[in-house]
N, CA and C atoms as an extended XYZ file, in Angstrom:
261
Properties=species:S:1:pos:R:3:atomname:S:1:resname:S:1:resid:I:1 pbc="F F F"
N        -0.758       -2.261       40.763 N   UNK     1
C        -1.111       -3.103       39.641 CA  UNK     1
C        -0.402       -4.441       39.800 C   UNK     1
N        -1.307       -5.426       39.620 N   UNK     2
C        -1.119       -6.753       39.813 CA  UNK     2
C        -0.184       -7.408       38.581 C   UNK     2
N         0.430       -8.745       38.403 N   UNK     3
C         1.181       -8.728       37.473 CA  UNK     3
C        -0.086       -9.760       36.362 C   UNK     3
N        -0.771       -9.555       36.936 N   UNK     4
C        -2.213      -10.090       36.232 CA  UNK     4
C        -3.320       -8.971       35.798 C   UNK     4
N        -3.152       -7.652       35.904 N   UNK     5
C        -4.217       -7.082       35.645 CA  UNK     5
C        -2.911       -6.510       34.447 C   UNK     5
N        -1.715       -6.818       34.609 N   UNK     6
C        -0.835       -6.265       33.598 CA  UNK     6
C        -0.997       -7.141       32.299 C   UNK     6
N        -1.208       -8.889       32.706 N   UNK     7
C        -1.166       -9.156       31.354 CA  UNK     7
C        -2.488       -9.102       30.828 C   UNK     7
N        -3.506       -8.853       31.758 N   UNK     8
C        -5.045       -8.996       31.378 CA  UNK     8
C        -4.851       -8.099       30.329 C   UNK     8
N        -4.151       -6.489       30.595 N   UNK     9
C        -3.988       -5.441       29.770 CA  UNK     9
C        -3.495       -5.942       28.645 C   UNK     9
N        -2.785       -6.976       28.549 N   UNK    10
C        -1.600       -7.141       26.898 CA  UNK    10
C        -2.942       -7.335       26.461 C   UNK    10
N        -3.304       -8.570       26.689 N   UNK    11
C        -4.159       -9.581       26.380 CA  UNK    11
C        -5.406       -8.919       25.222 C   UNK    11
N        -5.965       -7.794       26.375 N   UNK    12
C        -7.120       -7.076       25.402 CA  UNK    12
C        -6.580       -6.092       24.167 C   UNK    12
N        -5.084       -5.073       24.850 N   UNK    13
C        -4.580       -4.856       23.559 CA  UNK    13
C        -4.471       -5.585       22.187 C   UNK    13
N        -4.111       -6.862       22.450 N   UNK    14
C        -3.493       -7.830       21.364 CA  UNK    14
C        -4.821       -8.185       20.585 C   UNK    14
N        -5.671       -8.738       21.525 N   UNK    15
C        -7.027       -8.922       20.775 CA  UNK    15
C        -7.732       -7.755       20.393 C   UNK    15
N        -7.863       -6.216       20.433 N   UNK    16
C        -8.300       -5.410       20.000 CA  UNK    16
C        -7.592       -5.026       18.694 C   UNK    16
N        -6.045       -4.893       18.683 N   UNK    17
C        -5.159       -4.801       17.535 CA  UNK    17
C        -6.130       -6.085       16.368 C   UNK    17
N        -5.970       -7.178       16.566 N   UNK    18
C        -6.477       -8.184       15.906 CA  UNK    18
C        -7.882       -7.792       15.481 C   UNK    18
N        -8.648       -6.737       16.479 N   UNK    19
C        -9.976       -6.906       15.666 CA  UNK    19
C        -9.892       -6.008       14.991 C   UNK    19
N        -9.207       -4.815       15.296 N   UNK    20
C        -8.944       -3.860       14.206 CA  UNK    20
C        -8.107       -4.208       12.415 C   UNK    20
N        -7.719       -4.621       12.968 N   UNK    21
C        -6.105       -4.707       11.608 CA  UNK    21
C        -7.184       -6.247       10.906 C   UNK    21
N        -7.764       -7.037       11.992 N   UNK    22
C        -7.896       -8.372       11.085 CA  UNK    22
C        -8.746       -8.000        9.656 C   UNK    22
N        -9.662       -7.668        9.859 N   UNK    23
C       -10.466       -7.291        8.622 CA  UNK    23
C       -10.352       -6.854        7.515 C   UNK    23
N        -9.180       -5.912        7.839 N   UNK    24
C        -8.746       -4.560        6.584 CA  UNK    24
C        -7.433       -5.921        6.133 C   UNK    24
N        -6.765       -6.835        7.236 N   UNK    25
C        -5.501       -7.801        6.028 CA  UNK    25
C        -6.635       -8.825        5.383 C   UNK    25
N        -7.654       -8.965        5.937 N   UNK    26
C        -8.025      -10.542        5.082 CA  UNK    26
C        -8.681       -9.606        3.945 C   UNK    26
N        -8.954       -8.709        3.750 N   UNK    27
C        -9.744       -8.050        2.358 CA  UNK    27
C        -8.558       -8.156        1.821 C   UNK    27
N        -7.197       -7.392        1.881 N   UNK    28
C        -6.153       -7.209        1.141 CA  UNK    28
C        -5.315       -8.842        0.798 C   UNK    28
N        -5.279       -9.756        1.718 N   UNK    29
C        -4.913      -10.852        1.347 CA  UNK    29
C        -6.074      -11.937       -0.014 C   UNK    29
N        -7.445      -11.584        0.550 N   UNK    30
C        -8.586      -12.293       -0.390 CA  UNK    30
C        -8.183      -11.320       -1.929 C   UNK    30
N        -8.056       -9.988       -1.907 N   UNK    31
C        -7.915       -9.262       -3.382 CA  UNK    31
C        -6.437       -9.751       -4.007 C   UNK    31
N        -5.232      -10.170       -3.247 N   UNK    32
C        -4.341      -10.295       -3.795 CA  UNK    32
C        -4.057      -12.022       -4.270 C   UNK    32
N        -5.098      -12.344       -3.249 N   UNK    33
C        -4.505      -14.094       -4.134 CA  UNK    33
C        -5.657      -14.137       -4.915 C   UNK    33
N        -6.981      -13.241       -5.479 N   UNK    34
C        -7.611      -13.226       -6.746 CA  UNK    34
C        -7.031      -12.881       -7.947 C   UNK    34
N        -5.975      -11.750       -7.274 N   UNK    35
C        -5.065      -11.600       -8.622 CA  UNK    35
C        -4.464      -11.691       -8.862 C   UNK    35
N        -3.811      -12.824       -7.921 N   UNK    36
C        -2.592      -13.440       -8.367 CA  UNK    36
C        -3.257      -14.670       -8.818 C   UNK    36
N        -4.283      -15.207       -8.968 N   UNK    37
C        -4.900      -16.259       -9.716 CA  UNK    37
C        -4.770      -15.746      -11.238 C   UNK    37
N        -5.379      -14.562      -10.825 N   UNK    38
C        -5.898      -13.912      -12.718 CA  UNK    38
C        -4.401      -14.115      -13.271 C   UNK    38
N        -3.529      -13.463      -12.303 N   UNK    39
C        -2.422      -13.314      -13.014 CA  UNK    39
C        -1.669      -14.529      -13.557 C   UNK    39
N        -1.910      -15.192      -12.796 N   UNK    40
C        -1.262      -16.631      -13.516 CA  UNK    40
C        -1.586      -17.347      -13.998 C   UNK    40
N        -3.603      -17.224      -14.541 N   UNK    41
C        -4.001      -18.049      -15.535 CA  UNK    41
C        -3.718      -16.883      -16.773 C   UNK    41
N        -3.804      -15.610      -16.763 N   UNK    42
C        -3.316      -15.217      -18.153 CA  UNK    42
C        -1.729      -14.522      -18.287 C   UNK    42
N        -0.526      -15.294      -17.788 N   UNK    43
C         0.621      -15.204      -17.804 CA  UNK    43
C         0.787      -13.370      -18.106 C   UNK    43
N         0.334      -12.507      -17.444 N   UNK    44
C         0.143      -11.154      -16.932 CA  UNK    44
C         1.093      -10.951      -16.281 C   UNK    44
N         2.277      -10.491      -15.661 N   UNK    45
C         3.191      -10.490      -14.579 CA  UNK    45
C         3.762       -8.746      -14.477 C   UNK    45
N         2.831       -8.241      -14.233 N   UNK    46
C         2.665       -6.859      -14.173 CA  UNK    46
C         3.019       -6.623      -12.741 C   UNK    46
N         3.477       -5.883      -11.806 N   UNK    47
C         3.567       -5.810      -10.546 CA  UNK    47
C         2.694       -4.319       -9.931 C   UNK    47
N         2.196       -3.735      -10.801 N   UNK    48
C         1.216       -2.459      -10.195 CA  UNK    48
C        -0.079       -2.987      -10.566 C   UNK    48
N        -0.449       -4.119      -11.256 N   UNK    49
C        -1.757       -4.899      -11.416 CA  UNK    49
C        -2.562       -4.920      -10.018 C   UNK    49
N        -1.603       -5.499       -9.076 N   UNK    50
C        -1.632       -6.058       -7.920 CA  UNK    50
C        -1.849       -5.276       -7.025 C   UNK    50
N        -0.859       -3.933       -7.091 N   UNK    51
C        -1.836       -2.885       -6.178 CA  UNK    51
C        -2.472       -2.234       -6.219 C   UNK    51
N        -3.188       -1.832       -7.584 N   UNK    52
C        -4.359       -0.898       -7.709 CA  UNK    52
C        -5.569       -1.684       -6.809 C   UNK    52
N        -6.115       -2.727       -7.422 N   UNK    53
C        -6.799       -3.547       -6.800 CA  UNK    53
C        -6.732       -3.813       -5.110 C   UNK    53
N        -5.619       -3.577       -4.962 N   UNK    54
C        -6.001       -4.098       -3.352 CA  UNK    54
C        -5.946       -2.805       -2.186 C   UNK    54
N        -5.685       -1.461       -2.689 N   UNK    55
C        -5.520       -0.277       -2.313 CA  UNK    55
C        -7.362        0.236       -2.347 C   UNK    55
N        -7.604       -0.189       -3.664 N   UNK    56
C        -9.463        0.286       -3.607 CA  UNK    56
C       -10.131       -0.756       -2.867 C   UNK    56
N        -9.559       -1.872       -2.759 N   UNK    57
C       -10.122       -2.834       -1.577 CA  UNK    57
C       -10.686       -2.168       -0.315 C   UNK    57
N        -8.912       -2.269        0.119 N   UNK    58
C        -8.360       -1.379        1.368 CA  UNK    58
C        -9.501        0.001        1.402 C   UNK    58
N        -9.121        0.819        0.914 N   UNK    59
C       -10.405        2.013        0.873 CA  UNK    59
C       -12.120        1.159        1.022 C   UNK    59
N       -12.246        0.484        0.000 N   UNK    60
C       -13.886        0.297        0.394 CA  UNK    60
C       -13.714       -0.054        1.670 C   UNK    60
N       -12.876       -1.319        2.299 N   UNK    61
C       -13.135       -1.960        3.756 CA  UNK    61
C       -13.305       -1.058        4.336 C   UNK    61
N       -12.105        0.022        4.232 N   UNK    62
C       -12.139        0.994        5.809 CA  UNK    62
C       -13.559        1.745        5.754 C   UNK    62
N       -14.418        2.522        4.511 N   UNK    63
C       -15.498        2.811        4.212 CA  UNK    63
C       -16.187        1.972        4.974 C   UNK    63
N       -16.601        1.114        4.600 N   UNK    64
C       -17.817        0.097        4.534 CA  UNK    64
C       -17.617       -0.254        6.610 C   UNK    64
N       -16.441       -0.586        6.924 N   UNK    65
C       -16.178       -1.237        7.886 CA  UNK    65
C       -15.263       -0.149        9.536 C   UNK    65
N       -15.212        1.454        8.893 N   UNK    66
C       -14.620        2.149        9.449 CA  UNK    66
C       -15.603        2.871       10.988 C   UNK    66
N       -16.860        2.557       11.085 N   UNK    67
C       -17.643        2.792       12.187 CA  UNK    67
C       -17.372        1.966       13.572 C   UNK    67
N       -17.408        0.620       12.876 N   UNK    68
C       -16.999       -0.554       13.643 CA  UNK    68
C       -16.002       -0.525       14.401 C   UNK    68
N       -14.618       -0.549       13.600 N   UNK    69
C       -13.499        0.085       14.167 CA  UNK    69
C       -13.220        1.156       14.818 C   UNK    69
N       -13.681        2.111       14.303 N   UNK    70
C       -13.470        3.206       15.562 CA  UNK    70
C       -14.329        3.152       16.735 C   UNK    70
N       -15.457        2.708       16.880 N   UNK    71
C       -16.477        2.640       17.625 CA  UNK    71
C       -15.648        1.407       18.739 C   UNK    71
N       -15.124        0.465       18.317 N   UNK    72
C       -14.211       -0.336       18.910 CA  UNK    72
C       -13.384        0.067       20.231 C   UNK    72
N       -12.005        0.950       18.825 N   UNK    73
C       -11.519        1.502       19.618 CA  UNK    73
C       -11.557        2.597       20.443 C   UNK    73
N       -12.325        3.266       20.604 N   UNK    74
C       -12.960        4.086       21.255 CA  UNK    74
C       -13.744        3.159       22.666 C   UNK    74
N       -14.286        2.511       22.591 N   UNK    75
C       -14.531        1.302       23.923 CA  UNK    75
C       -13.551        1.005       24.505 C   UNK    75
N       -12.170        0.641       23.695 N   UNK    76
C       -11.235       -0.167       24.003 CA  UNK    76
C       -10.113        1.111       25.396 C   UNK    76
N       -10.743        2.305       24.717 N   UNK    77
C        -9.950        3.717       25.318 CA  UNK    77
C       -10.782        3.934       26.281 C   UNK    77
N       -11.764        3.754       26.386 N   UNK    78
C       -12.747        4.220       27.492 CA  UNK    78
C       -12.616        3.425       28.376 C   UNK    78
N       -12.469        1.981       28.193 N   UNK    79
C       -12.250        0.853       29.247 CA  UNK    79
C       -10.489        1.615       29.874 C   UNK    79
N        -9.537        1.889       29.271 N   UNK    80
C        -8.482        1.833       29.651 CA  UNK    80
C        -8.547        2.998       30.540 C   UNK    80
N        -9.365        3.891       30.187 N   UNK    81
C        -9.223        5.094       31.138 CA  UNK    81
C        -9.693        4.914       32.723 C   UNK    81
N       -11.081        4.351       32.166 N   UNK    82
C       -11.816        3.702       33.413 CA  UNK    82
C       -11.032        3.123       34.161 C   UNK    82
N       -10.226        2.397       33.924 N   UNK    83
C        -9.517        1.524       34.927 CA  UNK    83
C        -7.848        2.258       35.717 C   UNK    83
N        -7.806        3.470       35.126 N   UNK    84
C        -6.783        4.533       35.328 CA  UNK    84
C        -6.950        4.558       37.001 C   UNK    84
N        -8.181        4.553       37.275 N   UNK    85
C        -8.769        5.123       38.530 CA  UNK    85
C        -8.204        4.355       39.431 C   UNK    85
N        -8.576        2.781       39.807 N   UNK    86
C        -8.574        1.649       39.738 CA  UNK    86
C        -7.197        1.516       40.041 C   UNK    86
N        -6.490        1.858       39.645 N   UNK    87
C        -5.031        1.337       39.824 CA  UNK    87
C        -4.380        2.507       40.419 C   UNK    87
């Protein structure tokens, strides 16, 4: 193994982590600065406000968006095996 097929390896890890994880933080970041809007136009300062809401987020994304991701990573494992040979 080359010290280039080593970082090729970071490389797709890092960007596969990113396609996994990106989706499920920007739902949880978009639900929490909605309610931290709500919360600070009606002076609300509740601190479990904040996570009910972004926990049923979290659940719908992985629902709605959980094929994708595994289907992903599952490519991402099949490529790595494939290349087991290879090296």
């Amino acid at each position: 193994m080359t010290a280039g097929m080593a970082l090729q390896l970071v490389r797709e890890a890092v960007l596969e982590t990113l396609l996994v994880a990106g989706p499920i933080l920007l739902i949880a970041m978009a639900v929490g600065l909605i309610v931290a809007i709500l919360q600070a136009t009606t002076s609300i300062q509740e601190q479990t406000l904040s996570f009910v809401p972004k926990m049923a987020a979290i659940l719908i994304g992985l629902v709605l968006l959980g094929r994708f991701l595994l289907d992903s990573l599952v490519g991402y494992t099949h490529r790595l095996f494939s290349m087991i040979s290879n090296i």
